[in-house]
Each structure stands twice: as structure tokens, then as C-alpha cells.
C-alpha positions in Angstrom: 0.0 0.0 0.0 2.1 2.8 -1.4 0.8 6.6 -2.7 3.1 10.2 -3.5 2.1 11.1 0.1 4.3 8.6 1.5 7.6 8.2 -1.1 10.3 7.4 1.8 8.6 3.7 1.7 7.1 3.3 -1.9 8.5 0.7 -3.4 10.4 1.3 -7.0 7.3 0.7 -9.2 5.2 2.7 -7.4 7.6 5.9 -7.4 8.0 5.6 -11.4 4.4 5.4 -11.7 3.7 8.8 -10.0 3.1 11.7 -12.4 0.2 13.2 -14.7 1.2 14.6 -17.9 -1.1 14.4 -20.6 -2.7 11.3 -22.8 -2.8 10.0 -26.2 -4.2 6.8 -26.7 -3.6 4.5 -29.7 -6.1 1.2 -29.7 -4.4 -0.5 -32.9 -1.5 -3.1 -32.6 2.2 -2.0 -32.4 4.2 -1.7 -35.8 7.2 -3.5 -35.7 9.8 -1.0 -34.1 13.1 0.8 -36.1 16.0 -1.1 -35.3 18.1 0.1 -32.3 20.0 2.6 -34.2 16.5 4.5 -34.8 15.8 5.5 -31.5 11.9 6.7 -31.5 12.4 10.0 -30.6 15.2 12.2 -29.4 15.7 12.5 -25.3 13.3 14.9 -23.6 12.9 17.0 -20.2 11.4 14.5 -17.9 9.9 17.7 -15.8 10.0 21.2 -16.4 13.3 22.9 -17.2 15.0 19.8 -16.0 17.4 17.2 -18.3 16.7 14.0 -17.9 19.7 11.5 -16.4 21.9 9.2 -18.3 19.4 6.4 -17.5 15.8 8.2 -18.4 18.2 8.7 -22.0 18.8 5.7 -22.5 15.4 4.1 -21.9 13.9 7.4 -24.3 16.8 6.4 -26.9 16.2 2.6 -26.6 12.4 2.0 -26.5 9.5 3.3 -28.2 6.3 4.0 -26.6 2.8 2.8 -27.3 -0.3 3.7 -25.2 -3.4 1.1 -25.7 -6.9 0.7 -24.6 -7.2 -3.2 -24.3 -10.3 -4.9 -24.1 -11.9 -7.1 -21.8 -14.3 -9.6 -22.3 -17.2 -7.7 -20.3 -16.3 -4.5 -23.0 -14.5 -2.5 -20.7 -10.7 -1.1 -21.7 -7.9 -0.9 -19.4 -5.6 1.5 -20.5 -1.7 0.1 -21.3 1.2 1.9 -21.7 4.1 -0.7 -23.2 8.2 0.0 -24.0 9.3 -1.9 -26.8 12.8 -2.3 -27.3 13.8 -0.7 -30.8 15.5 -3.8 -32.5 13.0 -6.0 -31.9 12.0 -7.4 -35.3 10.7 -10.7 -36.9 14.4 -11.9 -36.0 15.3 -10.5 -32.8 11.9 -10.7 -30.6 11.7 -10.0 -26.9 9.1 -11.1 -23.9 6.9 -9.4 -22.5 7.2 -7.6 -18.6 3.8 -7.0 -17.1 3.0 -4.8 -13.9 -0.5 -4.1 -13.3 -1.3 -1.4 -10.6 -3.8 0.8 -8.7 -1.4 3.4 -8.5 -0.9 4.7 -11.9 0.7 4.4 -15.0 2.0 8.0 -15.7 2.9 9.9 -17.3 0.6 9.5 -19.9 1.0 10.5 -23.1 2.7 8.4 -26.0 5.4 11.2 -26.5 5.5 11.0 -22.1 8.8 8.1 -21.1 9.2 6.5 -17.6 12.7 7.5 -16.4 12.6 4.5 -14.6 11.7 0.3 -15.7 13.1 -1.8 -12.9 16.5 -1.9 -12.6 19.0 -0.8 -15.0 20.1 -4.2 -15.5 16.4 -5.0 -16.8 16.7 -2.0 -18.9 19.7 -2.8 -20.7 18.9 -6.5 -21.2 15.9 -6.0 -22.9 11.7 -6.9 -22.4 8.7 -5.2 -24.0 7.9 -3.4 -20.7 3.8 -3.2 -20.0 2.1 -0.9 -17.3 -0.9 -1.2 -17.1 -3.6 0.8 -15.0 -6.0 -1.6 -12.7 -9.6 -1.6 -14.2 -11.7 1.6 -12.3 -8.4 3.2 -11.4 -6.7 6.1 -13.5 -7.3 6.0 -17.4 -8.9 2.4 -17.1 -12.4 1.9 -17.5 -14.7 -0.2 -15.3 -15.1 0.1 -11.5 -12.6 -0.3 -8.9 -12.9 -2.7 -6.1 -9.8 -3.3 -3.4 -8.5 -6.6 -3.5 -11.3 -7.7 -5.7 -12.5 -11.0 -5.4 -11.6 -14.0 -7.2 -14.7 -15.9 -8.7 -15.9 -19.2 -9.8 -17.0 -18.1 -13.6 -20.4 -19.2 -14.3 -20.8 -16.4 -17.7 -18.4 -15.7 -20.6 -18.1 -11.9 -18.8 -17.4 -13.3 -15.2 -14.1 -11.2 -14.7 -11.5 -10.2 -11.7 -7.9 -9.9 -11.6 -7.2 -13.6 -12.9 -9.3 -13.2 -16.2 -8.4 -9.4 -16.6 -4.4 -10.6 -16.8 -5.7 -13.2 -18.7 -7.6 -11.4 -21.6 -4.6 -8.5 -21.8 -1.8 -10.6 -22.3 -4.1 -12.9 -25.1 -4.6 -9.3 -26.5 -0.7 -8.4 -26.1 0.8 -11.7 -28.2 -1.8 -11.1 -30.7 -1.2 -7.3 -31.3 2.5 -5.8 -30.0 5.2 -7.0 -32.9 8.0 -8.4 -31.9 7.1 -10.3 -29.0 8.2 -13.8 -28.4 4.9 -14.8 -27.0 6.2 -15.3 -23.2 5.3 -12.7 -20.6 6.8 -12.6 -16.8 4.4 -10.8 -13.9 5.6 -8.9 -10.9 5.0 -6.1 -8.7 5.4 -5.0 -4.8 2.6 -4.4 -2.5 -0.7 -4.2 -4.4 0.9 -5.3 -7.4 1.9 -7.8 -5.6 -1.5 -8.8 -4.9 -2.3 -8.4 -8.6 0.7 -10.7 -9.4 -0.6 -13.1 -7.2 -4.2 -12.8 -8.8 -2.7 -13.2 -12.6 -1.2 -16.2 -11.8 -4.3 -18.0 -10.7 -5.3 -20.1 -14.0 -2.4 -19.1 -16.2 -2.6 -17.8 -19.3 -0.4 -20.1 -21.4 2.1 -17.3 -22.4 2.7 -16.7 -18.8 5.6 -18.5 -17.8 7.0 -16.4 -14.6 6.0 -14.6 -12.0 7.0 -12.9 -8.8 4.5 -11.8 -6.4 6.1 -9.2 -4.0 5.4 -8.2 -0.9 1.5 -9.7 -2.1 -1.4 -8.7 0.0 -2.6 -12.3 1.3 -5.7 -11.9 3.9 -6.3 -8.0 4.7 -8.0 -9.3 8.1 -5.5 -11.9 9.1 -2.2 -10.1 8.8 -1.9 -7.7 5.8 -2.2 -4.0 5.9 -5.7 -3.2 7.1 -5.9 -5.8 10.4 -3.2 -8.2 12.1 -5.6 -10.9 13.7 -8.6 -8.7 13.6 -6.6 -6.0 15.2 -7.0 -2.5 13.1 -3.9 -1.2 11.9 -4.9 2.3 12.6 -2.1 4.3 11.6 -1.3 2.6 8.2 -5.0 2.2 7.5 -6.2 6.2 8.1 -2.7 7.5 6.4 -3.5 5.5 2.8 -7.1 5.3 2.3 -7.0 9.2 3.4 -6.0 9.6 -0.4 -5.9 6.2 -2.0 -9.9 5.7 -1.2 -11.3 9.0 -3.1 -14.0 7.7 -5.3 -13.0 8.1 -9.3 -16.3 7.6 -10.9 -14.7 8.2 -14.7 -11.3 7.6 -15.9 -8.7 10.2 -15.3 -5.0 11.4 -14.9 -3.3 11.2 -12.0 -3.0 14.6 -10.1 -1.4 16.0 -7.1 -4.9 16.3 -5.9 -5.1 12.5 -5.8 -2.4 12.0 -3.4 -3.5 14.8 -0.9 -4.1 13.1 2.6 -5.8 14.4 5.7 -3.9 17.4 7.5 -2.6 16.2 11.0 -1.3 19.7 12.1 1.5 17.9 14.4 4.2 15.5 13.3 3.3 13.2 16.6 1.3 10.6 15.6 0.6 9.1 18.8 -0.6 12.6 20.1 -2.8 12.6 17.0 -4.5 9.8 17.2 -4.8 10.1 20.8 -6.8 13.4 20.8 -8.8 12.4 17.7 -10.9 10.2 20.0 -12.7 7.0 19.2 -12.5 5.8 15.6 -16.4 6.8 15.0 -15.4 10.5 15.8 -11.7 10.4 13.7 -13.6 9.1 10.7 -16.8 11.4 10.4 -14.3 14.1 11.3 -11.4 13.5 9.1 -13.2 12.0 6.2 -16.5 12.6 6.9 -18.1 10.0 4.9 -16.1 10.4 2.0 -13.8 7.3 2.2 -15.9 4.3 1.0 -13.7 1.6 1.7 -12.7 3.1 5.2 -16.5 2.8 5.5 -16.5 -0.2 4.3 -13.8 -1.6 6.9 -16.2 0.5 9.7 -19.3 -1.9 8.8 -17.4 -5.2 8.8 -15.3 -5.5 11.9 -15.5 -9.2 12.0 -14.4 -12.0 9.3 -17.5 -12.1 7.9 -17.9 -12.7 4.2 -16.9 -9.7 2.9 -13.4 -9.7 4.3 -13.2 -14.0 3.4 -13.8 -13.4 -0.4 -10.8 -10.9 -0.3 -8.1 -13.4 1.1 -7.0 -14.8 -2.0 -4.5 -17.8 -0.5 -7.0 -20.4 -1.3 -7.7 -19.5 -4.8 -3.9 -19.6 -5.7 -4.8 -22.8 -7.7 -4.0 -23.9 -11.4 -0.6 -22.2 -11.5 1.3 -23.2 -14.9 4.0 -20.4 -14.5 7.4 -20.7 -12.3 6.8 -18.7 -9.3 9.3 -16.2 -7.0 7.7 -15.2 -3.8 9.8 -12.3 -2.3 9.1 -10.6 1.0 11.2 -9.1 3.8 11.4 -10.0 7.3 11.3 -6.2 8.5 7.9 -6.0 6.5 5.6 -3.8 8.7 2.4 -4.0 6.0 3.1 -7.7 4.3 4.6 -10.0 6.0 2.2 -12.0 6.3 1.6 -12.3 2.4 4.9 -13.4 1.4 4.7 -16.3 3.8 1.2 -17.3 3.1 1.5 -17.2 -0.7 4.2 -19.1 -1.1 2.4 -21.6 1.3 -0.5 -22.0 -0.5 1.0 -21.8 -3.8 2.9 -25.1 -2.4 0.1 -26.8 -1.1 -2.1 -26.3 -4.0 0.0 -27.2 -6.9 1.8 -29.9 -6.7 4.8 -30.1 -9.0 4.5 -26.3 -9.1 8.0 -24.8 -9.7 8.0 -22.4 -6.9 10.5 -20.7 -4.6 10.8 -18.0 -1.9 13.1 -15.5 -0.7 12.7 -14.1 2.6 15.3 -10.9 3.4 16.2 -8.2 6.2 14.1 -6.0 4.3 11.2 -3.0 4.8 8.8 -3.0 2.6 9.9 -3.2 -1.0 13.3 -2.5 0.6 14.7 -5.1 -1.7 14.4 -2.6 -4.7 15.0 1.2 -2.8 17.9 0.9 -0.5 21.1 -1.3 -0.1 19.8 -3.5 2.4 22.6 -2.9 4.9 20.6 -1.9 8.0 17.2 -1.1 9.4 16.3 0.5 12.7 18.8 -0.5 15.2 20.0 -3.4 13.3 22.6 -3.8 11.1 23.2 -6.6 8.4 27.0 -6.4 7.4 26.5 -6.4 3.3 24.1 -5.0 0.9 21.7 -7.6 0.8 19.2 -6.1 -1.8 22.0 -6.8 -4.5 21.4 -10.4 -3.5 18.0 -10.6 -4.7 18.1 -8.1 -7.7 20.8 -10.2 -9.6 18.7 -13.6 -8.6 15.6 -12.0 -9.8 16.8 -10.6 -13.5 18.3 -14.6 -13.8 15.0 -16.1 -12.9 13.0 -13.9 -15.7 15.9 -14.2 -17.9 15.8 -18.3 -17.8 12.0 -18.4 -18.5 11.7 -15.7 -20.7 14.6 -15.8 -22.9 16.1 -19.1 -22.3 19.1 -17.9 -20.3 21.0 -20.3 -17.9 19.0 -22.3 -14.9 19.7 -19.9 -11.7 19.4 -23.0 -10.0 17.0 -21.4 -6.8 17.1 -22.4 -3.7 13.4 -23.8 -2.4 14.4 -21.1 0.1 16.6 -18.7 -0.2 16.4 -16.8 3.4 18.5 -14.7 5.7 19.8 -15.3 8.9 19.2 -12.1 11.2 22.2 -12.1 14.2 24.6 -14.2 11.9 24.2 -12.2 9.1 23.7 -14.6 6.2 21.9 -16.1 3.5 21.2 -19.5 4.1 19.5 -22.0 1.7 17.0 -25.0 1.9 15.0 -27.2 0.5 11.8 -26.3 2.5 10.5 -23.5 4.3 10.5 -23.8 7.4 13.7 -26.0 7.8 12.7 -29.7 7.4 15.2 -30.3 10.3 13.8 -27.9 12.6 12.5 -29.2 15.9 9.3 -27.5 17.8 10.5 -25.9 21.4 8.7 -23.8 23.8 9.9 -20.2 25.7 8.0 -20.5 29.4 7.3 -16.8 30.7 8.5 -18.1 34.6 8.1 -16.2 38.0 10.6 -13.2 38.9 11.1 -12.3 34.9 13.2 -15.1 33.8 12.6 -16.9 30.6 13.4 -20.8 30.0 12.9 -23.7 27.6 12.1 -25.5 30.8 8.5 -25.4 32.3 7.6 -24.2 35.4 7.6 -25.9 38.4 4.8 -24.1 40.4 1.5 -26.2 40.9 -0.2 -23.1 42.3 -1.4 -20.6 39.5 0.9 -17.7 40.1 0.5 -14.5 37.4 2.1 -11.3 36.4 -0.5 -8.2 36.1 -0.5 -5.0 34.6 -3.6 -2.2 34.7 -3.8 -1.0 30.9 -5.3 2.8 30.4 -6.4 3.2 27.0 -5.8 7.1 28.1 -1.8 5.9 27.9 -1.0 3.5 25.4 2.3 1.8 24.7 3.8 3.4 21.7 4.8 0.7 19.5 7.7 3.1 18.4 10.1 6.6 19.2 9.5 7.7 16.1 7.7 11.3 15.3 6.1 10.8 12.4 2.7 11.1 10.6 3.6 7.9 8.3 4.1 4.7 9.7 7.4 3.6 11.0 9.0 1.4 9.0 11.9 1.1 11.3 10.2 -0.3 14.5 10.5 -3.6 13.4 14.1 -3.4 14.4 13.7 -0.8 16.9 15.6 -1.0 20.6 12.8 -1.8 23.0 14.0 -0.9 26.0 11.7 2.3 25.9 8.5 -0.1 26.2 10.5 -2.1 29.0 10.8 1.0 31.0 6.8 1.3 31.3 5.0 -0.6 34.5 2.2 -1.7 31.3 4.6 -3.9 30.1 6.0 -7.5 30.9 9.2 -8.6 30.2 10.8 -12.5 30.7 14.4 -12.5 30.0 16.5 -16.0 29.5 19.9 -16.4 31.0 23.2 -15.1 29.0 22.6 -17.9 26.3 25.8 -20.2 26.8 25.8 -21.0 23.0 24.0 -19.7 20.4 20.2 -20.4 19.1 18.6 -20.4 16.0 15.4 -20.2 15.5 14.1 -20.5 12.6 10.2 -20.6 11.4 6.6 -19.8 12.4 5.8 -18.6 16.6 3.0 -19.5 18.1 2.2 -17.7 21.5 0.5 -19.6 23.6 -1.4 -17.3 26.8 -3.0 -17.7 29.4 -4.9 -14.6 30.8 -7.5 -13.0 32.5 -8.8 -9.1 32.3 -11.2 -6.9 34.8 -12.7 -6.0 31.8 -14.5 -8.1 29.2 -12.4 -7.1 26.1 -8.4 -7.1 25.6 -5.5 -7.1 22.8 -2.5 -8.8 23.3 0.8 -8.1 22.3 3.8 -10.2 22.0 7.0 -9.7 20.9 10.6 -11.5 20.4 13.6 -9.5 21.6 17.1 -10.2 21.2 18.8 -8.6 24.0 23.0 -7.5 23.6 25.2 -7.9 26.5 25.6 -5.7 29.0 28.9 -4.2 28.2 29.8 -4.5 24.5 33.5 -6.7 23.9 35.8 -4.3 22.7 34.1 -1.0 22.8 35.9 2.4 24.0 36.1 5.8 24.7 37.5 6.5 21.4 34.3 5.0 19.8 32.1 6.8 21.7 34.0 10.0 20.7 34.3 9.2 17.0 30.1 9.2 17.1 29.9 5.1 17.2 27.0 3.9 19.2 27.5 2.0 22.3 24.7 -1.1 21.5 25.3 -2.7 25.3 21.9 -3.8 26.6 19.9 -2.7 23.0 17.3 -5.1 22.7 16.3 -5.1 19.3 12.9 -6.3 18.0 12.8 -9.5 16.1 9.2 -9.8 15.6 6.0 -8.2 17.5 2.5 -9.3 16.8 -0.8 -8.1 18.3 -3.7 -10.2 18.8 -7.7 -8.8 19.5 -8.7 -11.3 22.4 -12.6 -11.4 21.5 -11.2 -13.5 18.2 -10.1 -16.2 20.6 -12.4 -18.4 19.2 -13.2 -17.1 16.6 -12.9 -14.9 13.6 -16.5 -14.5 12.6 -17.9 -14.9 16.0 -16.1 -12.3 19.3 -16.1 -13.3 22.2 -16.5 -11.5 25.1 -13.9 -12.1 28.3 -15.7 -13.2 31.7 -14.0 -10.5 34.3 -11.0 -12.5 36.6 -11.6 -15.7 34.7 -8.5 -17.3 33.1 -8.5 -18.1 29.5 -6.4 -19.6 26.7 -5.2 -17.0 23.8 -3.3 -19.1 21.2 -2.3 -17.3 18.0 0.0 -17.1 15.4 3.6 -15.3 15.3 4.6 -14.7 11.3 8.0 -16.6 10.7 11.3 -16.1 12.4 14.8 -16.5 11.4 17.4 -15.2 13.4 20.3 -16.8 15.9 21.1 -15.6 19.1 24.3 -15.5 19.9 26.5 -17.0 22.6 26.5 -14.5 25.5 22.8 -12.8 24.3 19.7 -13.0 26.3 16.2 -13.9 24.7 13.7 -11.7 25.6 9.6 -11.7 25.2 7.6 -9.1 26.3 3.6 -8.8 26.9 1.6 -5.7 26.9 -2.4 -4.6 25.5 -1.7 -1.7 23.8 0.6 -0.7 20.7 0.2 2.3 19.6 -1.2 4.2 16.8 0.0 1.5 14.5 -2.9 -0.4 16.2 -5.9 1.1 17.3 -7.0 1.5 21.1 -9.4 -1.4 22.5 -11.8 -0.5 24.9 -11.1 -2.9 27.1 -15.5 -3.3 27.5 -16.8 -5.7 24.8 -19.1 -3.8 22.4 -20.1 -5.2 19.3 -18.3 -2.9 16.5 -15.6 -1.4 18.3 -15.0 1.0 15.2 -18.8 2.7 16.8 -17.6 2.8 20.9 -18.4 5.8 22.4 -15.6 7.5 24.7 -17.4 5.8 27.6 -17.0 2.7 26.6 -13.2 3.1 27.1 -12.3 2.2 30.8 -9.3 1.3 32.6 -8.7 -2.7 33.5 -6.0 -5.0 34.9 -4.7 -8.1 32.9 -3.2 -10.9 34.6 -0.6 -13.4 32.5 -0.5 -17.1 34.1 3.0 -18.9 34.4 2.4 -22.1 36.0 1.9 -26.1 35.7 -1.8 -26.2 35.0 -1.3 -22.8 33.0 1.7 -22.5 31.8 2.4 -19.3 29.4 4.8 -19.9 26.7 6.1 -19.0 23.0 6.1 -21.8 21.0 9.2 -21.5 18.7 10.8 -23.6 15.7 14.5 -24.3 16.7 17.3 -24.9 14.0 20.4 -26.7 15.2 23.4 -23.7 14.8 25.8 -24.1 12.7 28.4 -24.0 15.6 27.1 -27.2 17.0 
């Protein structure tokens, strides 16, 4: 989910695709292109009284332009802008390189170039290039619908994303010269999604694909909820200008991409004095945000949030599939994982790989890939993927050599590596548990206690946990690596620490925490998150460093995954639950994957807390049916326990990798 108002984290694609010149539209096949020494037109100013760069020249000298209107099979035309390399001819044909996106194919115009493809590498090798705006979005016709459903066709005009791909890349071989009549699919973020979606019963000219970052299950862990829990700050910063109703096609504008105006760079304060979500929205949108509405009238996992998780429609998948996401992923995490899941599960044989790095979101593409937050990798890992990624479209596009991927190609957090495997998660891995125990401390052991002892907190939803230091009206993308000793400090907040580990531990895989609580109240979130914690004193640090600007990290305990859980889903997604006050109860949910080692001398760390926020919005803590409609009276203090003992034991279940060191 990436728009102009928020560029510091919009992945590659989306930054190219920002802009709103004017539009020419041709609707008749491509002629076969001058050769290469006939560029189409001579280099232009790609913004007023600016030259463009060496690169934005070479893709203006190189490629010719062609804007389309390509019909569907329900009549409607989704407009296509498509680079075609110069020498391609009868003789020398090239494939074709297909993002589809919400976000805008500018600049428009036949005579208007993209300074930007993917990477230069891409550029200089050589694809018919085709950008294509989503149907209801921009200069495409039709209406717009997020993460649209996939269908079970009954008609001939049944469409979504699947038959949409479908019908422009039969209409692409058919009509653009020069093509070799194979096509590859990516994208980040909502392209991602709409990679995923294409790939779903293949068009036969589709032979790769690499959904990135792709939205699996808004409700379950992508963008808009993480286990039912609303992402409030990421969800109210994009649909503030990504959900303006476009009733007819048009250009992109500034106007588009203007959001709400906060008046303060504090988010936290923000949010905090904008009141309950039913008094944010009807004062900050007022009605004017359909899909925001739409999120307002569905907060459970009722139908209209199950026909927009896509994961079990990833079926009939001809073409080789590259799943990329990043481990630092603060809106899909969850996707990546999922995808490549079901993608596995439901097509057997399916050629189909992952690659999980230290990355933000779409940091594999913007960025080196050296560092995020308080962490620090030791190489530029985005290179990594880039060069795998060209060879992968190169070998089924153009017959180039066999990359030879990895089933999983994944890095190691705290070791600092790229490891591969043959299976995600590690077929070798064993399942262990982390035991919250009495005093603080943290062991694979269980407790010994028969009595039910508990730790307890009072949570104020007047005084939320920050989930990070940052002042910001955007999201953090940082906090996933952030130091959390700021949330330690805070008496709303539990923390178990291990023992200085006596050798070092790898886990690697899916988390499961496994509670059990109880709450005054009759409604609570939970949050838990993994912490690697540095010694003490850090080996080899001295004055001179701390002169020379170098950071002291002794004691940093840096995030290595958080997730937040709404307690009324317990059960259930489609049916909330309310808590019976004092009354303990078991809260098992899933933890998105893990791979990290700790090292020799490190302590593990978990801590437990109700509140994280804006990123996720404030529960009342009293069960009302929509919480999206309580009233500032329905917000009320209440004390949570956490149980650490035989009969209810507390514990993070964890996948553990033997390290490489034993």
C-alpha cells in the first residue's frame, strides 16, 4: 500500500508510476519497431526545465512508446502503456514484462517516457515493458474494487484480476510486434496482490511470475488488520488519499495524493486526541472514504473480508513462481509467507520458490539492504535478490541459464547470512517452547509451580504503549528493528528474559504464542513480541568509539518480531467473544516466521503488553459489538493478569534450528 504522500517507503514501481502529464491513446496493434539505431524520438525533459539522467536517455533512446486501450471480455478497456525495445524485429523478438497497478501508470501520453523500468540491469537487457492501469483506477475503464475477489466463472463476462491478466496478455501476443509470445508478472505491494491474482489459471504465455510483498488476507495479517486488530495508523494514512471515489477515468493529479492534514508530526498525540475511531472518521473523512466505511461496517471476518483473502484460490498455477518478502515487512509480511504456502500446497509439481530478506517493505528494490532501525546486516543484501531475480525472468523468458534457486533462499538475522533450503521452514527444525517463569526469567524448561501464580498490569487506553520513538505522521518502517528498551521501562509492560545464552540459538520458522490470561474487563488485545537482547557491556568498545560518534549497543534489545492479537477472536474470527472479568483463559495465536540466531552470550527476551500504539488502534477494554462505533465511555481502565504455571503455563512456542556451531 504505497501513494506520493508517503515516497520514503514506496517501493520502486510505485515511485515511477507517480506523475500526470497528458494522454494519447492508440487502440491498434504496435508496428514493428526501427531497429536500435533508430531511436523513436530524441531524449526529452522529464519535468520542467529539468534534463533528464543518463538512465531516463537511455530508456527514451532505446524503447518506443505505445499507449493502448485493451479490451476485456465484459467490454471494458484498461488502459496500457508498453516499452518496446527498438530492434525487436521478426528476427530479434523479446518477452513481455507486465506490472498491473492501482497506483498509476503515468505519465501518460505516447510522447511522455518512464525515467525508470526496474533496474537498470532489466533496462539494458531488454523486455517489452507493459504498465498497465487496474480496471476503475486512473485511465482504465470499469469500476474499482480493493482486493477484488476472485470468482468461480459461471458467464463468458465473469471477470476479476485472474481473467483481466488473462484477456490482456491474449490481447498483447496477438497485437504488439516483436514479441516472443512469453510474458513474466511482478510487482510489490498491491501489485503484488495483482501478481498473485494473474497467476491463478495461467494464461499459457505466462511463464514467470514474482509476487512481491503480495497482499494475502487483509484481516489476518496484511495492511488493514493483524488478527482482527486494526492497523490504525497505516489504514487512516492510505485510504485518506488512495480511497477518493473516481467515478470516470482520469489522470493522476497532485490532488489525488492529498491526505488528511494532522497539524502535528506526533502521531501518537494525534490519534490520541482524535478520539474513538467513529469520531476520527466522520471528522477527518466525513463520509467520504468508501472503503474506510466499508472496513467501519465489517469488523469481524464475515464474508466480505473472506472473499478478499486470495490464499485459497492460488490454484492452477502453470508459471514458475518467486515469492519475495522481507522479514522487517511492517504492512506484508504476512503475504509473502502465506503465498508461497499455499502456492505449495495447491499445486503440486508447481515450480515455486521463496526469498525471505532483512528488508522494509519493498526494501529489496529502494535501498542497499545494509541496515534497518537498530539493526545492522554487514553487506548489501538487496543486491542479493536483484541479480537472482533478473536470472530467474531471464531463464524463462529468454532461455538464459538455470539460476538453480534455492526452495528457500532466506537470511539469517544475528549471523548475518543467506542461508538456503530445501523447505520453508527447515525440514530439520524441531518444535520448542519459551515459558514466561516467575521473577522475569525466561526458560525452555517449564515451570515448576502447581499453584497458579501471574504477572499483572492495569492498561489505560488514556496511555497507550507506543509501538515506536519515532515522530512521524507515516508509519514507522523502522520499529521492526527498533531498541525496546523504551516499552520495558513502562510498568504496562511484561518482560521475561533468559539467562546469558551459553551458546547460540537459531530459530528458525513460524511462533505460536501460547497465553494464558485474564482481564477486569471483558475485552483485551495482546501483544507479544521476540527481543534479542545484547550484553551488557559490549567486547571491545571504548572511549574513542564513543568520541568518534559510534553507538554503544550494550543492553539494545532489538525487535525481532512483535504481533498483536484482539482477544474477542479467541475463538473465533466470525464470532467475538467477550472475556468473563477474573476468569483465566487460553489466547493461542500465530507469530509470522522467524529467522534469526542468538548469539552466545545474548539473552532472549519476550515481552507482553495490551496496547501498541497508533500503529494499532486502542481497545476498549469493554466488549461492544463494532468497536469502530464505541463511544468515549466505553473506554475504561482494567487490569490483565498473565499465568506462568503447571496447570497454565504461558509460553512461546518456537521452531528451533540446530546452529551451525554445534
Amino acid at each position: 500500500m504505497s501513494v506520493r504522500v508517503s515516497l520514503a517507503r514506496t517501493s520502486p514501481f510505485v515511485l515511477a508510476l507517480l506523475a500526470s502529464p497528458a494522454c494519447h491513446v492508440e487502440e491498434k496493434a504496435a508496428p514493428t519497431p526501427p531497429p536500435l539505431s533508430a531511436p523513436a524520438a530524441a531524449p526529452a525533459a522529464t519535468s520542467e526545465g529539468e534534463a533528464p539522467d543518463a538512465r531516463a536517455e537511455f530508456i527514451r533512446s532505446r524503447y518506443t512508446k505505445y499507449e493502448y486501450r485493451i479490451p476485456m471480455r465484459d467490454g471494458v478497456r484498461l488502459f496500457t502503456a508498453v516499452y518496446v525495445p527498438n530492434d525487436a524485429s521478426p528476427s530479434r523478438k523479446y518477452p513481455f514484462l507486465m506490472m498491473r497497478t492501482p497506483y498509476s501508470v503515468a505519465p501518460y501520453g505516447a510522447d511522455r517516457y518512464r525515467e525508470r523500468m526496474l533496474s537498470e540491469a532489466f533496462e539494458r537487457e531488454g523486455f517489452i515493458f507493459v504498465h498497465q492501469d487496474v480496471r476503475g483506477r486512473f485511465m482504465s475503464e470499469g469500476e474499482f474494487v480493493n482486493v477484488r475477489p476472485h470468482l468461480d466463472k459461471k458467464g463468458p463476462k465473469d471477470i476479476d484480476e485472474s481473467t483481466d491478466t488473462y484477456d490482456t496478455l491474449e490481447w498483447l501476443t496477438k497485437n504488439v510486434a516483436g514479441n516472443n509470445g512469453r510474458a513474466g508478472m511482478l510487482g510489490v505491494s498491491y501489485p503484488g496482490f495483482y501478481s498473485s491474482a494473474g497467476a491463478i489459471d495461467s494464461h499459457p504465455a505466462l511463464k514467470a511470475v514474482s509476487p512481491q510483498a503480495p497482499i494475502g488476507d487483509w484481516f489476518r495479517g496484511d495492511d488493514v488488520h493483524r488478527h482482527g486488530a486494526f492497523n490504525l495508523q497505516l489504514a487512516f494514512h492510505f485510504f485518506a488519499s488512495f480511497d477518493k471515489p473516481r467515478p470516470k477515468p482520469k489522470e493522476d493529479s497532485e490532488d489525488d495524493w492529498e491526505g488528511i492534514d494532522y497539524g502535528t508530526p506526533d502521531a501518537y498525540r494525534f490519534f490520541l486526541s482524535a478520539g474513538p475511531l467513529s469520531e476520527a472518521e466522520a471528522k477527518h473523512f466525513k463520509g467520504e472514504r468508501p472503503f474506510f466505511r466499508e472496513i467501519v461496517a465489517h469488523p469481524n471476518y464475515d464474508a466480505f473480508w473472506q472473499a478478499r483473502n486470495i490464499l485459497p484460490h492460488l490454484r492452477n498455477i502453470k508459471a514458475a513462481v518467486l515469492v519475495v518478502g522481507g522479514f522487517y515487512d511492517t504492512e506484508d509480511l504476512y503475504g509473502p509467507l502465506a503465498t508461497y504456502r499455499a502456492i505449495e500446497a495447491q499445486n503440486p509439481g508447481a515450480k515455486n520458490s521463496i526469498v525471505m530478506g532483512p528488508w522494509k517493505h519493498g526494501g529489496w528494490w529502494h535501498g542497499k539492504g545494509e541496515k534497518l532501525g537498530d539493526a545492522e546486516f554487514g553487506f548489501a543484501t538487496s543486491v542479493v535478490l536483484q541479480e537472482l531475480e533478473l536470472a530467474f525472468f531471464k531463464h524463462h523468458l529468454k532461455d538464459g541459464p538455470d539460476p538453480e534457486l534455492a526452495e528457500a533462499l532466506v537470511f539469517e538475522a544475528g549471523a548475518n547470512r543467506f542461508r538456503r533450503f530445501d523447505a520453508w521452514p527447515p525440514r530439520e527444525a524441531k518444535k520448542g517452547r519459551l515459558y514466561l517463569q516467575a521473577s522475569g526469567a525466561l526458560s525452555f524448561e517449564p515451570p515448576k509451580n502447581a499453584e497458579a501464580e501471574s504477572d499483572e498490569y492495569m492498561s489505560d487506553p488514556d496511555k497507550p504503549v507506543p509501538y515506536t520513538q519515532e515522530m512521524a505522521n507515516n508509519w514507522s518502517t523502522g520499529y521492526m528493528a527498533e531498541d525496546q528498551r523504551f516499552a520495558s521501562r513502562r510498568p504496562d509492560v511484561l518482560e521475561y528474559r533468559s539467562e546469558p545464552l551459553e551458546r547460540d540459538v537459531t530459530l528458525a520458522g513460524p511462533l505460536e504464542a501460547d497465553l494464558w490470561v485474564s482481564t477486569t474487563g471483558t475485552d483485551a488485545d495482546w501483544v507479544v513480541k521476540l527481543i534479542d537482547e545484547n550484553p551488557g557491556k559490549m567486547p571491545g568498545f571504548t572511549k574513542e568509539d564513543r568520541w568518534a560518534g559510534k553507538k554503544d549497543r550494550g543492553g539494545q534489545q532489538i525487535l525481532v518480531r512483535g504481533e498483536p492479537f484482539r482477544g474477542r477472536f479467541r475463538e473465533s474470527y466470525e464470532a467475538p467473544k467477550p472475556f468473563v472479568p477474573g476468569e483465566p483463559t487460553k489466547v493461542k495465536f500465530a507469530v509470522n516466521d522467524v529467522f534469526h540466531t542468538f548469539k552466545k552470550g545474548h539473552r532472549i527476551v519476550i515481552q507482553v503488553q495490551s496496547t501498541w500504539f497508533p500503529f494499532i488502534d486502542r481497545n476498549p477494554q469493554k466488549f461492544v459489538p463494532n468497536i469502530f462505533e464505541a463511544k468515549p465511555s466505553d473506554y475504561m481502565k482494567a487490569t490483565h493478569r498473565v499465568y506462568r504455571s503447571q496447570g497454565m503455563p504461558s509460553a512461546l512456542e518456537v521452531t528451533i534450528l540446530r546452529a551451525l556451531d554445534e
